[in-house]
N, C-alpha and C positions, 0 to 999 in steps of 0.2 A: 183371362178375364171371365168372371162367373157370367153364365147365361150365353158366352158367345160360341155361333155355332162352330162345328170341327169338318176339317178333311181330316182324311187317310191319307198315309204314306206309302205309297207301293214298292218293294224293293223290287227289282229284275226277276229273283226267281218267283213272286207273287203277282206279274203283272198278266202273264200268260193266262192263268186260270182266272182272272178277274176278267181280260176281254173275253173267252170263253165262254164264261156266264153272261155277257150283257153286249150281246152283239150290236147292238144298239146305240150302243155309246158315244156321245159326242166329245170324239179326240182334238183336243187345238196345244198348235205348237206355237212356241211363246218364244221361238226366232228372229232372227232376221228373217225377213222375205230371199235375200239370195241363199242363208241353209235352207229353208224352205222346201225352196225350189229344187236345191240339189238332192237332198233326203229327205225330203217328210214324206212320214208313215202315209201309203195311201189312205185316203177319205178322210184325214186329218184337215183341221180346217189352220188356219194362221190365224192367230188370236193377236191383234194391235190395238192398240188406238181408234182406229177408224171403225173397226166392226167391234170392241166393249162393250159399248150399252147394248148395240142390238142384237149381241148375243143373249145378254145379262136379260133383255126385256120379252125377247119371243122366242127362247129355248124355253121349253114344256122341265119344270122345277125337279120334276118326278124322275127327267135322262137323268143317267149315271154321265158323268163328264171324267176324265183325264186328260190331265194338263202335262205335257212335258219342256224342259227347257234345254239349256245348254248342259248344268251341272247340276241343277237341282235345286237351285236355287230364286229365281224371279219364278219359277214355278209356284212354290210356297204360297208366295205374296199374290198370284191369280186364285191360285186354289180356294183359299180364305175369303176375298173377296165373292167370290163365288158361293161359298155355303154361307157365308153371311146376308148375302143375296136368298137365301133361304133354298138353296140346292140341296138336296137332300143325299146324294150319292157322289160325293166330289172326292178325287185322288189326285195327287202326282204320283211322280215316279222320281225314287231318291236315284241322286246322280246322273239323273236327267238323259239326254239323248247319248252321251260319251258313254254312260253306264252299261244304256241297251246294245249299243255296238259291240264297244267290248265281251259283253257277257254273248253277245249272238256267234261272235268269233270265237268265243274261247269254246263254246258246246258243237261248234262246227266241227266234226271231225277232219277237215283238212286245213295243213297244216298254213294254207292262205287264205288272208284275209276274204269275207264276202261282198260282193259289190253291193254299193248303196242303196242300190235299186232295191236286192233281195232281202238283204237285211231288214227294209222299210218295212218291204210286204211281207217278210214273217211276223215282220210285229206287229203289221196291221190282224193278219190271221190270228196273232196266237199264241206265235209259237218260239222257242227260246233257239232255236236252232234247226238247223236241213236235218236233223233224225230224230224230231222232237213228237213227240205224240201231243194230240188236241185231243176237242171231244168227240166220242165215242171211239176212242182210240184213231182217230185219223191220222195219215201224216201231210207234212207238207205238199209233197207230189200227188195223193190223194184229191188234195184240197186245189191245187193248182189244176189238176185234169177237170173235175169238177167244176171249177168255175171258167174253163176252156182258157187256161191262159199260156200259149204255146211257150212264150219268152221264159217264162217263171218255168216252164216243165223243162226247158233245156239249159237251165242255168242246174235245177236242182241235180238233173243226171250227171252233169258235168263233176257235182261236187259228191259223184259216189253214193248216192243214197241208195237205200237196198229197195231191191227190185220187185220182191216176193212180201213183201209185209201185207197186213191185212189189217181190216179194222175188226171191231169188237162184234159185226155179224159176218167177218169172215171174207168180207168183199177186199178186193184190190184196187190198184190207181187203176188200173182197165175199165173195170166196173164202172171209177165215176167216170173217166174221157165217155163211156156211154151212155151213161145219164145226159152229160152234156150235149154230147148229139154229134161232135165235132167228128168225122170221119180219120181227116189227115190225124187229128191228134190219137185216134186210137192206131190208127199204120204205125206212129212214131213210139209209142210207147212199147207196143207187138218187137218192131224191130231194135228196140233198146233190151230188151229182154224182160218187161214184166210177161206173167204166164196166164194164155190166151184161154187155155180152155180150164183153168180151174174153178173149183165148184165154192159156194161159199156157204155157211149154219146151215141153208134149205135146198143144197144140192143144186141152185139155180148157176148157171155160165152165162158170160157176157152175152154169147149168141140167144142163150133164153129171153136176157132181158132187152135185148134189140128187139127182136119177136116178139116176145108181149106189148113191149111201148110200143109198137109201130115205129120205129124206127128204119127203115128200107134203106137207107144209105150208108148205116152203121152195119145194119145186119151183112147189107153186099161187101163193106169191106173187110168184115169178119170173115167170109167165105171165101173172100176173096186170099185172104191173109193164111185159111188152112185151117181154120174153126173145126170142132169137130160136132157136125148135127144130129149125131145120133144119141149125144149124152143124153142119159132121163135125171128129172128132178127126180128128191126125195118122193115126190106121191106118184112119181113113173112118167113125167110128162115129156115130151123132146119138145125142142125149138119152135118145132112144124104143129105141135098142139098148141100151141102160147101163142101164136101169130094174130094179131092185132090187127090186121090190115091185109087188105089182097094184095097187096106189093111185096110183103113180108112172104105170105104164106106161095107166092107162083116162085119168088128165090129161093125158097127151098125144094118147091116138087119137083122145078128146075134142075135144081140140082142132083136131088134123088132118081130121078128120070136119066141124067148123063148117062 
């Protein structure tokens, strides 16, 4: 029909780099309430009947939306609705929720299927699969330590993801469990075998970046765990120069002093 507005169709291997770009998005699943319930994509909302207009009337026209369905199909017929609504950034996804399964298991490298759970949440993240790079070359365990979520980091070790990867400045899953701040999760990762003391583009180590952030509970479990404090960054700095905080800086003279 001339003049009427369009969505996109997102295939599987185009969905990943679409959430990527637009972290923002408001995902609604065009299920029943009990798949829903059992898989939907975290921070997916259930798009019915009941909540229609009041998505259609007080979602900001300007969010990107993604619709998905069962097979690809009542997705369509939201979709449209939707940019005819005068949505400007409106997608499905072809072959709808069986698609992204499928394709999420088939880039799994083992050779069993993924629980519903993780599947959801790679899809919420991103990502096409447990070995799949995001942005700034992230991976999933990256992204799971990061956002401190213990369940997602011992589902992904389970399914063999490599240990040693790095992102595109060079950082590991280590790195982000200490951004996050979570101690247990950095012991769990340490004793899984990602590697404790490596440096990453600016020669900075986890233990640096405990120390700087003021982190004290990260940094004691770093030391605790066999950190090494003498490493220098790139411009010569150790751990005990970076210290953020006198909690930080007496665990190390502590320890130097032993």
């Amino acid at each position: 029909m001339k003049g009427r507005h369009v969505f996109r169709r997102l295939t599987f291997d185009e969905v990943r780099a679409w959430l990527a770009r637009r972290p923002d998005a408001l995902l609604l699943d065009a299920r029943d309430a009990a798949s829903y319930a059992r898989d939907g994509w975290p921070g997916a909302v259930r798009l019915s009947a009941d909540n229609q207009d009041a998505l259609l009337l007080r979602t900001d026209r300007q969010r990107p939306v993604l619709i998905y369905c069962y097979k690809g199909n009542a997705s369509q017929v939201c979709a449209q609705m939707f940019a005819d609504f005068g949505f400007t950034d409106v997608c499905d996804l072809v072959g709808g929720h069986r698609a992204w399964t499928a394709g999420v298991d088939g880039s799994n490298p083992s050779s069993e299927a993924l629980a519903p759970e993780l599947a959801a949440w790679l899809a919420r993240e991103g990502f096409i699969g447990t070995q799949a790079r995001g942005a700034h070359g992230n991976t999933p365990l990256m992204n799971a330590a990061w956002r401190g979520a213990p369940a997602v980091v011992e589902q992904l070790l389970a399914c063999g993801v490599a240990l040693d990867a790095i992102n595109e400045d060079g950082n590991n899953a280590l790195w982000f469990a200490c951004v996050n701040g979570n101690p247990s999760l950095v012991t769990r990762l340490v004793a899984a075998g990602v590697p404790m003391d490596h440096a990453n583009a600016n020669g900075a180590t986890c233990l640096m970046l405990a120390a700087s952030s003021g982190k004290a509970e990260v940094l004691s479990a770093l030391l605790a765990l066999g950190a090494d404090p003498a490493l220098r960054s790139e411009d010569g700095f150790t751990a005990a120069d970076m210290a953020a905080s006198v909690d930080c800086l007496q665990l190390l003279r502590q320890l130097r002093e032993a």
